[in-house]
VMD Tcl script that builds the backbone (N, CA, C; Angstrom):
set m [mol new atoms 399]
animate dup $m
set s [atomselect $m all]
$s set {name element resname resid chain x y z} {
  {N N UNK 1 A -75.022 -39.765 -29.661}
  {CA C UNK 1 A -75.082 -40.098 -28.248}
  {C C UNK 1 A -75.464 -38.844 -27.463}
  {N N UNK 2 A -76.233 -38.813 -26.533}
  {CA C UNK 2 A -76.727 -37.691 -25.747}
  {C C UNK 2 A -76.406 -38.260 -24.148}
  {N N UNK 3 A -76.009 -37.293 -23.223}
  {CA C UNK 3 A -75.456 -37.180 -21.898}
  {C C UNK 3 A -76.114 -36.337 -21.179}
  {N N UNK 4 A -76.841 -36.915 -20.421}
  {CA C UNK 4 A -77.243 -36.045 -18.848}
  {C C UNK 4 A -76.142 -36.736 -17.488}
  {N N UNK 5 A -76.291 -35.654 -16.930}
  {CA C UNK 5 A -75.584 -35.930 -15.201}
  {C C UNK 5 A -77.108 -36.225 -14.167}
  {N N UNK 6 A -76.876 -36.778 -13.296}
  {CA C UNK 6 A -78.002 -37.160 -11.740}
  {C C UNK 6 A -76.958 -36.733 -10.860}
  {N N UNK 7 A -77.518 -35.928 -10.269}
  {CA C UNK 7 A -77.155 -35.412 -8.429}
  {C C UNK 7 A -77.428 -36.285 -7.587}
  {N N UNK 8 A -77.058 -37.685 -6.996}
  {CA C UNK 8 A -77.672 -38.598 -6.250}
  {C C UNK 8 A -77.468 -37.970 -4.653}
  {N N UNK 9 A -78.641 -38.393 -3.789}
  {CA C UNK 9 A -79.235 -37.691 -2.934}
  {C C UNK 9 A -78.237 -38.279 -1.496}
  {N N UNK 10 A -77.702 -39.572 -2.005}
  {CA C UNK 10 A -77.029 -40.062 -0.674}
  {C C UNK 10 A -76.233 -41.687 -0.821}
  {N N UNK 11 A -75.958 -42.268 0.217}
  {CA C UNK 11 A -75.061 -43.179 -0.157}
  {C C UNK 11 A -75.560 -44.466 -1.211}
  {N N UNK 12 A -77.001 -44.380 -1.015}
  {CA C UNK 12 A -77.833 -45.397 -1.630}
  {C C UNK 12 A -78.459 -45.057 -1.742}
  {N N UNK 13 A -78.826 -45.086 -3.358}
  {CA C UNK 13 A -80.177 -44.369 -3.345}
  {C C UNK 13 A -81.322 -45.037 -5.765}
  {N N UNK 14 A -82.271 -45.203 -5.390}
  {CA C UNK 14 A -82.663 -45.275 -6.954}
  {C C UNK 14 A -83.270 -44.237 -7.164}
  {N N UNK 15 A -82.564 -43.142 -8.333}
  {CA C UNK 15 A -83.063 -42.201 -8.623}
  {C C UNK 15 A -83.842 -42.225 -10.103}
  {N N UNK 16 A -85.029 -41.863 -9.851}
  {CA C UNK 16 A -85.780 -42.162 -11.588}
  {C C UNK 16 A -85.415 -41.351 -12.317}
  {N N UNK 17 A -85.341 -41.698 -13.418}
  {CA C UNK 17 A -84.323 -40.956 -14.379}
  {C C UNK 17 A -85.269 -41.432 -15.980}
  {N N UNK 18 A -86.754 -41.770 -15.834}
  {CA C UNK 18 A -87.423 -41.674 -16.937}
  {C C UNK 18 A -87.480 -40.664 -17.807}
  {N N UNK 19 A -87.952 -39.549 -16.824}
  {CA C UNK 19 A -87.976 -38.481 -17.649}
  {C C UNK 19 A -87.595 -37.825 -18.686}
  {N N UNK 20 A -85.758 -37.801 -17.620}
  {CA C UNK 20 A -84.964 -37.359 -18.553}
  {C C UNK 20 A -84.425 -38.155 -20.005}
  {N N UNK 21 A -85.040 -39.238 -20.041}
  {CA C UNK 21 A -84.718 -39.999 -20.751}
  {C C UNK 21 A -85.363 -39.710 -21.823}
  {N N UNK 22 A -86.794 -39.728 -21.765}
  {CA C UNK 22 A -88.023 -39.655 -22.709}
  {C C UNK 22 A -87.211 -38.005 -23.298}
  {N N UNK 23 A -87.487 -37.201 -22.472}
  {CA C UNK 23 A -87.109 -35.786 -22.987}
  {C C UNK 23 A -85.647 -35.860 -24.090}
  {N N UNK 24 A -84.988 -36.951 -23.642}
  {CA C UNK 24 A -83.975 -36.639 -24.963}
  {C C UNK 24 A -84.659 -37.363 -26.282}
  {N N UNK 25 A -85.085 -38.744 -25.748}
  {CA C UNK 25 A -85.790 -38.819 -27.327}
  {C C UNK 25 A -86.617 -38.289 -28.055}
  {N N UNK 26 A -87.620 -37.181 -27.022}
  {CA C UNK 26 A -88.276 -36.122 -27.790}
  {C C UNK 26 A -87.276 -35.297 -28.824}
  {N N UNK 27 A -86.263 -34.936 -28.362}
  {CA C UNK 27 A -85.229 -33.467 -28.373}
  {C C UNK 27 A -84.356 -34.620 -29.834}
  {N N UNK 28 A -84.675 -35.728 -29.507}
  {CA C UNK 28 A -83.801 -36.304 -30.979}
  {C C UNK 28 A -84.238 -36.714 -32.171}
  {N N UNK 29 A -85.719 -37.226 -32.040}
  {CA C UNK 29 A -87.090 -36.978 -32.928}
  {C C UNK 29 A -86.982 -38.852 -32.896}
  {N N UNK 30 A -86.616 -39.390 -32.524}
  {CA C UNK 30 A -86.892 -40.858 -32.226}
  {C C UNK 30 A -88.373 -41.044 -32.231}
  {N N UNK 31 A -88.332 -41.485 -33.561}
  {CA C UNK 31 A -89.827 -42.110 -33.600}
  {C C UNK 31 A -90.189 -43.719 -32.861}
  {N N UNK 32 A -89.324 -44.716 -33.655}
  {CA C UNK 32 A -89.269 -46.063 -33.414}
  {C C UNK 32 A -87.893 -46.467 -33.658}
  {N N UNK 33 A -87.426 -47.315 -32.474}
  {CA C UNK 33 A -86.071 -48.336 -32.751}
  {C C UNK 33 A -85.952 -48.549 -31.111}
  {N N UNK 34 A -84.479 -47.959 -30.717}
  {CA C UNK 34 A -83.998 -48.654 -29.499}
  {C C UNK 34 A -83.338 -47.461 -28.573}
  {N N UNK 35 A -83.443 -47.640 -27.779}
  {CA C UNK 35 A -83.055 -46.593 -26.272}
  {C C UNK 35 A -81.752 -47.472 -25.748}
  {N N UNK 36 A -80.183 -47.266 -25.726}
  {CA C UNK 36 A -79.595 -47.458 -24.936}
  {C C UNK 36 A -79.328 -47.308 -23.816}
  {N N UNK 37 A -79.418 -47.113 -22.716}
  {CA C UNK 37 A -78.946 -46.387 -21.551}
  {C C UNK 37 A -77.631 -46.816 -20.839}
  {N N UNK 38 A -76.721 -46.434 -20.766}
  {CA C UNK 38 A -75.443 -46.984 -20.209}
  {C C UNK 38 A -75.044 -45.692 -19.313}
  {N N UNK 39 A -74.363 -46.236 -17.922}
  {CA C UNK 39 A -74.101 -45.495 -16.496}
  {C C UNK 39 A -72.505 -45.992 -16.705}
  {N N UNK 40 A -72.035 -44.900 -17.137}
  {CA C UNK 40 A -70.156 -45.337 -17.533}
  {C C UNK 40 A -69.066 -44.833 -15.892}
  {N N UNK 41 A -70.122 -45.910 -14.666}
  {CA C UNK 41 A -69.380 -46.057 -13.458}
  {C C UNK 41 A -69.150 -47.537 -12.627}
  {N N UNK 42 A -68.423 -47.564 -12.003}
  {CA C UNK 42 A -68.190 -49.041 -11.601}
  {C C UNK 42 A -68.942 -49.247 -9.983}
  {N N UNK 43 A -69.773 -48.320 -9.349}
  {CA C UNK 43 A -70.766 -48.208 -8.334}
  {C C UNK 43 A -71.530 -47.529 -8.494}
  {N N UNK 44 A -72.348 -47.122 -9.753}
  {CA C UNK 44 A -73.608 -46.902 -9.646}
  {C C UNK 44 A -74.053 -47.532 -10.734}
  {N N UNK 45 A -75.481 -48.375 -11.196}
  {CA C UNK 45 A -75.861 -49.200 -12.172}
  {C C UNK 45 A -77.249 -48.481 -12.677}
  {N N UNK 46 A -78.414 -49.231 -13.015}
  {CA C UNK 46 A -79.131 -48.729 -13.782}
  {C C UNK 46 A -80.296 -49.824 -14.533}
  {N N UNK 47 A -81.290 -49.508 -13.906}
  {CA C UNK 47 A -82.550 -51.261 -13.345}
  {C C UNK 47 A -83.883 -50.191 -13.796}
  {N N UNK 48 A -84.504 -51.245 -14.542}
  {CA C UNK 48 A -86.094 -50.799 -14.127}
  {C C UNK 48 A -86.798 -51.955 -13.351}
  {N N UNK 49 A -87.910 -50.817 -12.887}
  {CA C UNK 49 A -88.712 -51.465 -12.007}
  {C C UNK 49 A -89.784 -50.778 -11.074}
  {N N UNK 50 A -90.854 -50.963 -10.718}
  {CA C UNK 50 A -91.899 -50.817 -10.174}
  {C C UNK 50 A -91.177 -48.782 -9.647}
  {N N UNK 51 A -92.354 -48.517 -10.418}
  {CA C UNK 51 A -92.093 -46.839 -9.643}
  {C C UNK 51 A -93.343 -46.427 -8.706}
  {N N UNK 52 A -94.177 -47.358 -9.019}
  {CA C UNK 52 A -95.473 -46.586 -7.905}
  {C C UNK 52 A -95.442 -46.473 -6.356}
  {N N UNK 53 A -95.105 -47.622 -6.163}
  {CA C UNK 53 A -94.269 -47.619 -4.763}
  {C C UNK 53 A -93.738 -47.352 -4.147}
  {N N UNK 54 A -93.030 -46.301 -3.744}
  {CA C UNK 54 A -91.891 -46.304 -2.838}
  {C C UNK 54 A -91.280 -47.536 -2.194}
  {N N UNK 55 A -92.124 -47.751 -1.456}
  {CA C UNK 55 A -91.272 -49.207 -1.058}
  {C C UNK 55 A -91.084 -50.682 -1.490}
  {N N UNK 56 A -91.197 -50.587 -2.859}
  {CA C UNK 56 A -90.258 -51.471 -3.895}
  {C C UNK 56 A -88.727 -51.067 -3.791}
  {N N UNK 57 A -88.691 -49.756 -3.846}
  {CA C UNK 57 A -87.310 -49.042 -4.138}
  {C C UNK 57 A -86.513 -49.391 -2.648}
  {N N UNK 58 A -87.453 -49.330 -1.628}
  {CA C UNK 58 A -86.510 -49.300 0.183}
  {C C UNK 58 A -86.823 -51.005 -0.060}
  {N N UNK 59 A -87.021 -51.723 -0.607}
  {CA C UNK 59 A -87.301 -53.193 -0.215}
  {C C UNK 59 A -86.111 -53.511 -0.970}
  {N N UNK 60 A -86.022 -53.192 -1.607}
  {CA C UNK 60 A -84.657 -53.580 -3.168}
  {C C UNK 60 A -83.503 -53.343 -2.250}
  {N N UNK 61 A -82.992 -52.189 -1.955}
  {CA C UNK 61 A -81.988 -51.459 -0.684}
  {C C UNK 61 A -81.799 -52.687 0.152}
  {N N UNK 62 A -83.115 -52.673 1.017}
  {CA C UNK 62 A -83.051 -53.419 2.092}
  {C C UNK 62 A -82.402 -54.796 1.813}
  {N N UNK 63 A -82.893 -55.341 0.789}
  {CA C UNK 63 A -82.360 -56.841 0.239}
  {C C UNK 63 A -80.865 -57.317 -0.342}
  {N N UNK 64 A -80.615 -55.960 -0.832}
  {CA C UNK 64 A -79.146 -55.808 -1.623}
  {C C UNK 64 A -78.101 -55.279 0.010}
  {N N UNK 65 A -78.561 -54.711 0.772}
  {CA C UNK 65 A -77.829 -54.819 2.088}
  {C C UNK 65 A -77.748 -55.852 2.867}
  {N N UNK 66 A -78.686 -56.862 2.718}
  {CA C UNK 66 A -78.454 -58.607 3.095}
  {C C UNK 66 A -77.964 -59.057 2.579}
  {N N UNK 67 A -77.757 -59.041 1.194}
  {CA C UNK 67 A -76.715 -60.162 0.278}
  {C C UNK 67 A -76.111 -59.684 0.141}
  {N N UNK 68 A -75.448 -58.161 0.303}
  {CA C UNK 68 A -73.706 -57.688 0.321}
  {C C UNK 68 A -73.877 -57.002 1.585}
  {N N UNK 69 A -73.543 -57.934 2.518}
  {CA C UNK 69 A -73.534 -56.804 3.888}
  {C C UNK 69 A -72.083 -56.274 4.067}
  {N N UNK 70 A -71.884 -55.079 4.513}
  {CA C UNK 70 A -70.985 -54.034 4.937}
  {C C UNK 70 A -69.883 -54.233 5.785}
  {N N UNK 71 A -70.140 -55.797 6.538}
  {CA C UNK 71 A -69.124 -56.393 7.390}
  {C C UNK 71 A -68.418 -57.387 7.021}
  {N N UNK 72 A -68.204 -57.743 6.274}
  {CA C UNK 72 A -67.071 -58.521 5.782}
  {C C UNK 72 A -65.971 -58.169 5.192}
  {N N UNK 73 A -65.246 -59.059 5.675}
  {CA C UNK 73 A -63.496 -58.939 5.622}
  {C C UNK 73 A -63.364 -58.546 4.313}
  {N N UNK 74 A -63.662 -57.444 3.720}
  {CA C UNK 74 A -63.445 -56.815 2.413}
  {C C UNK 74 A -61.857 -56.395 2.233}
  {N N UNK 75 A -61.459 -56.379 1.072}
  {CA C UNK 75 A -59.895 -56.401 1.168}
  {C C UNK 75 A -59.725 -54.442 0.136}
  {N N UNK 76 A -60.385 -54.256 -0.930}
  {CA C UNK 76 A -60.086 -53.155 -1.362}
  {C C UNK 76 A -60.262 -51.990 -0.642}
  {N N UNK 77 A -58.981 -51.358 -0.795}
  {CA C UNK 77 A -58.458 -50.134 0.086}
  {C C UNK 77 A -59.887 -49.241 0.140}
  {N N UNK 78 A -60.243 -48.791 -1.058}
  {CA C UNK 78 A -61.441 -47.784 -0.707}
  {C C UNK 78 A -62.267 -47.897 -0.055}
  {N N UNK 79 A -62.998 -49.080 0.602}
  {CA C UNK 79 A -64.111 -49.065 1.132}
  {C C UNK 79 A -65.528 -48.944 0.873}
  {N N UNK 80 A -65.465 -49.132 -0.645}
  {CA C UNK 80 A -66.562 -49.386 -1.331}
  {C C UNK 80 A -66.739 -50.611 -2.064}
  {N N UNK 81 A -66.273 -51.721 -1.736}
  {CA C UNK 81 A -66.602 -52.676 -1.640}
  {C C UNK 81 A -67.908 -53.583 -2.120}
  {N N UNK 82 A -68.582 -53.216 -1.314}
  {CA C UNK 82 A -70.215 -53.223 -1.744}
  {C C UNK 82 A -71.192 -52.627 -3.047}
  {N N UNK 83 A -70.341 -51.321 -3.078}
  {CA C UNK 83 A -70.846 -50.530 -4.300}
  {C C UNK 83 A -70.443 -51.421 -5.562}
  {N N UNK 84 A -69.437 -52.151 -5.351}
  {CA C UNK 84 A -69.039 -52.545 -6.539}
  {C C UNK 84 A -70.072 -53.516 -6.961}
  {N N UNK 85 A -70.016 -54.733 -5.890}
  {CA C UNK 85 A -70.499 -56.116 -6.271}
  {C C UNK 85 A -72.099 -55.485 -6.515}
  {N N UNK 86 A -72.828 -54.693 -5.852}
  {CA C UNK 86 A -74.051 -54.052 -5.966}
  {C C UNK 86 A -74.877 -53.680 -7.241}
  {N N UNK 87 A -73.145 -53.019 -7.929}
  {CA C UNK 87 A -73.638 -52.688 -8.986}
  {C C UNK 87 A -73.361 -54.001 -10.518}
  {N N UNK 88 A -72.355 -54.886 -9.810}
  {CA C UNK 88 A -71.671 -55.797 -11.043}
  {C C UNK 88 A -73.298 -57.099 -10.649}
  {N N UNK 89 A -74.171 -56.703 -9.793}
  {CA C UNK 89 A -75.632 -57.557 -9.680}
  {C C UNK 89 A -76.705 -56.631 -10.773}
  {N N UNK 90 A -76.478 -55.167 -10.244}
  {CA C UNK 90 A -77.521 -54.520 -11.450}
  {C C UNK 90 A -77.520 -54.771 -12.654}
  {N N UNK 91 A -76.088 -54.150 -12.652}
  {CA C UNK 91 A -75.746 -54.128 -14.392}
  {C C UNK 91 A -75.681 -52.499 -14.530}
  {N N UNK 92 A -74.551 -52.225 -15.585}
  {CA C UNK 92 A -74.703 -50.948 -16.015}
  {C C UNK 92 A -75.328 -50.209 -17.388}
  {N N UNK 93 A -75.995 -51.339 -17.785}
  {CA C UNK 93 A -76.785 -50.938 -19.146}
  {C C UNK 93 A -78.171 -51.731 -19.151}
  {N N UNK 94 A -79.445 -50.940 -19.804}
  {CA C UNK 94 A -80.352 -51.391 -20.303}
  {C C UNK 94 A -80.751 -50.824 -21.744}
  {N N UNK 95 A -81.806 -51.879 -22.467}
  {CA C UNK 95 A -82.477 -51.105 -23.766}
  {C C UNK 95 A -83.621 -51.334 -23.337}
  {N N UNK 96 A -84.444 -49.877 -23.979}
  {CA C UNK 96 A -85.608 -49.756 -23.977}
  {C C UNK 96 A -86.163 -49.810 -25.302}
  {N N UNK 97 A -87.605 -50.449 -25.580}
  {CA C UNK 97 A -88.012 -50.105 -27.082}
  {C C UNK 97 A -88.577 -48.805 -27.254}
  {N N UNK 98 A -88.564 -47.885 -28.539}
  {CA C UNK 98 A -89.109 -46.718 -28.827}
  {C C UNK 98 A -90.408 -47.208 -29.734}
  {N N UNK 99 A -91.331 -46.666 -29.490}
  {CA C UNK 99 A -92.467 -46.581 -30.501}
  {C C UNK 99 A -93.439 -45.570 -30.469}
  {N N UNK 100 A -93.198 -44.952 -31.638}
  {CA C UNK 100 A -93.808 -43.463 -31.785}
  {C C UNK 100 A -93.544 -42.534 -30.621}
  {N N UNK 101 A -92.483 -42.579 -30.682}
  {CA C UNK 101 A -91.594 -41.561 -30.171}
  {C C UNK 101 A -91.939 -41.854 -28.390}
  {N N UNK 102 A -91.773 -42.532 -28.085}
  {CA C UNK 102 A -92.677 -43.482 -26.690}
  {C C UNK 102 A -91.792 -44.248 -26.014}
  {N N UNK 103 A -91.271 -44.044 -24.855}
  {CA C UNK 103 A -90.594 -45.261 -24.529}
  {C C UNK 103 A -91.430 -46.703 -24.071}
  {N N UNK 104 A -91.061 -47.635 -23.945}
  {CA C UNK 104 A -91.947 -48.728 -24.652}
  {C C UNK 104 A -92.163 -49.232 -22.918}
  {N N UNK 105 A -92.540 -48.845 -21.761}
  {CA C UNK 105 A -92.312 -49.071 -20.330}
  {C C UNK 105 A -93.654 -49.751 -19.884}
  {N N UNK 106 A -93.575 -51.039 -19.400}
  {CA C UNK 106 A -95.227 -51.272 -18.619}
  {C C UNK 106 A -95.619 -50.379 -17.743}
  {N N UNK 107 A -96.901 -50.387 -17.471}
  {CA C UNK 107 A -97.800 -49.908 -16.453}
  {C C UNK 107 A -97.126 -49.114 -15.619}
  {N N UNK 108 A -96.293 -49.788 -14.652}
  {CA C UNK 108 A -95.653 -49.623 -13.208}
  {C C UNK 108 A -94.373 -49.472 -13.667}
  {N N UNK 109 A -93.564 -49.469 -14.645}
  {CA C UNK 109 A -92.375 -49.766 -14.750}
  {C C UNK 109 A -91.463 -48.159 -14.428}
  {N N UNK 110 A -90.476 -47.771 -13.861}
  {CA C UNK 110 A -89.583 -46.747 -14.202}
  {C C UNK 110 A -87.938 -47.061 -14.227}
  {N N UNK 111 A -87.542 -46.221 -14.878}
  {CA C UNK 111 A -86.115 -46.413 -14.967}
  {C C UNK 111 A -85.299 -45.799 -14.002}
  {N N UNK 112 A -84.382 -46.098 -13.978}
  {CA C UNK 112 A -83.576 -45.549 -12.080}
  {C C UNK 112 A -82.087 -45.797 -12.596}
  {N N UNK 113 A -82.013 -45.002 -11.627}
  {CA C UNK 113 A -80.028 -44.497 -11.743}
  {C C UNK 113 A -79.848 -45.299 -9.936}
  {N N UNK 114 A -79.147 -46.407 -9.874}
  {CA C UNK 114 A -79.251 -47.311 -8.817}
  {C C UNK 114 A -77.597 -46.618 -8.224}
  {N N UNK 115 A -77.617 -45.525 -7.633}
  {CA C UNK 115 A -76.557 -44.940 -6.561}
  {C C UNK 115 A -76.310 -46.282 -5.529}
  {N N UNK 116 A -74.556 -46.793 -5.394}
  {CA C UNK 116 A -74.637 -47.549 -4.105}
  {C C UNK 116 A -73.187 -46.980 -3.743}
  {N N UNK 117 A -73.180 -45.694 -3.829}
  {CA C UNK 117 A -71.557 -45.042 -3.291}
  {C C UNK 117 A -71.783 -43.709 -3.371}
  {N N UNK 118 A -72.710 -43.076 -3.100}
  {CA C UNK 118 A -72.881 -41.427 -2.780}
  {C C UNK 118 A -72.921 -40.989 -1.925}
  {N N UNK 119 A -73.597 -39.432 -1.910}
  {CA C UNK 119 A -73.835 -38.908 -3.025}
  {C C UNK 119 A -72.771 -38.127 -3.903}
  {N N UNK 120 A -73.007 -38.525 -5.597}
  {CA C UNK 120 A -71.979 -38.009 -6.528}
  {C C UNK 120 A -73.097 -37.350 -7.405}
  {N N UNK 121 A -72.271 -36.954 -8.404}
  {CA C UNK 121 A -72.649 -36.807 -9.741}
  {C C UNK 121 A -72.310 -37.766 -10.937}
  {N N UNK 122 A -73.524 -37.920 -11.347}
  {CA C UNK 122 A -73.450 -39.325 -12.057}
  {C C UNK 122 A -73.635 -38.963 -13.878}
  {N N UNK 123 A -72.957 -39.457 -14.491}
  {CA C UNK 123 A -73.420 -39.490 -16.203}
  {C C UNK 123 A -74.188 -40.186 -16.438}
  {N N UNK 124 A -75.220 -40.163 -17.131}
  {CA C UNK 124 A -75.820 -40.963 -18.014}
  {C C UNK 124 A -75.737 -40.654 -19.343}
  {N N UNK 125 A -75.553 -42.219 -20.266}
  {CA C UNK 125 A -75.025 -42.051 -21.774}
  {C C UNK 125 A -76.343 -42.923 -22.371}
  {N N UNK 126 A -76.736 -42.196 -23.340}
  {CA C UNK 126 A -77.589 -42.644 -24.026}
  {C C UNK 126 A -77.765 -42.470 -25.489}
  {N N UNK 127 A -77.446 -44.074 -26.207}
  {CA C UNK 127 A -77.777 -44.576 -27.991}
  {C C UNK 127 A -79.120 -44.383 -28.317}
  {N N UNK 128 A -78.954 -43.914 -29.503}
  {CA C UNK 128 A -80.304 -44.527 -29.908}
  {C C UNK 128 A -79.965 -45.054 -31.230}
  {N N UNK 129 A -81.176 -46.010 -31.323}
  {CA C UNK 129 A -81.046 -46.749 -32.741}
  {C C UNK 129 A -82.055 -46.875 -33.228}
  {N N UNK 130 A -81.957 -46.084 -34.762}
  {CA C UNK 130 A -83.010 -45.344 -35.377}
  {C C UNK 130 A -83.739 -46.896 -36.122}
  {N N UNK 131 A -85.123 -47.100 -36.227}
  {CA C UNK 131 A -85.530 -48.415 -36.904}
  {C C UNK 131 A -86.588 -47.539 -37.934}
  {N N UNK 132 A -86.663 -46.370 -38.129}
  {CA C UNK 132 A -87.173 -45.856 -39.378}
  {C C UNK 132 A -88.837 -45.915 -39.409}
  {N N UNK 133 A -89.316 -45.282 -39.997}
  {CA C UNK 133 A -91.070 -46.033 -40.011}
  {C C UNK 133 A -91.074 -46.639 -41.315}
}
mol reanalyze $m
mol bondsrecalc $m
mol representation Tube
mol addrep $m
């Protein structure tokens, strides 16, 4: 298992986190099999999706602040509320396929560290599962 941290920039935020991803399966010699990615927090999750854009990423925000808006009679003491249900919609795990040492991503696709309670410092945990050549 290999672990990086993300510095998230603010209370909401999708931070791409391809990179660092690819760079560990370089650093682990992952030719072909499977990319785990798991975010071991209960308000921040972890989505791919359109990176060319910027405003895919502020449209996503914008939409996830309409279907959990900030004003309702929320009952847990902390006040993050939103972060939760935000993230129990993302999800805190994806797999990616590896091939030839490649993460297996369409065209447009990037991977993101989906902040909805910052800014923190965030873990990312990442399997791999070796499928051999």
């Amino acid at each position: 298992m290999k672990e990086f941290f993300v510095e998230t920039p603010e209370r909401e935020a999708f931070v791409p986190i391809t990179e660092h991803i690819q760079t560990a399966i370089d650093a682990a010699g992952l030719r072909d099999g499977l990319c785990t990615v798991y975010v071991p927090h209960t308000t921040a999750g972890v989505t791919i999706n359109e990176g060319a854009d910027p405003d895919v990423v502020r449209d996503m925000l914008m939409a996830f602040g309409r279907i959990v808006p900030d004003d309702l009679p929320y009952r847990h003491f902390e006040g993050n509320s939103t972060a939760h249900i935000k993230t129990a919609m993302v999800g805190t795990s994806t797999t990616i396929l590896v091939r030839d040492g490649r993460l297996q991503l369409g065209t447009w696709q990037t991977i993101y560290l989906c902040e909805f309670d910052g800014p923190r410092r965030r873990k990312v945990w990442l399997h791999f599962q070796d499928q051999g050549a």
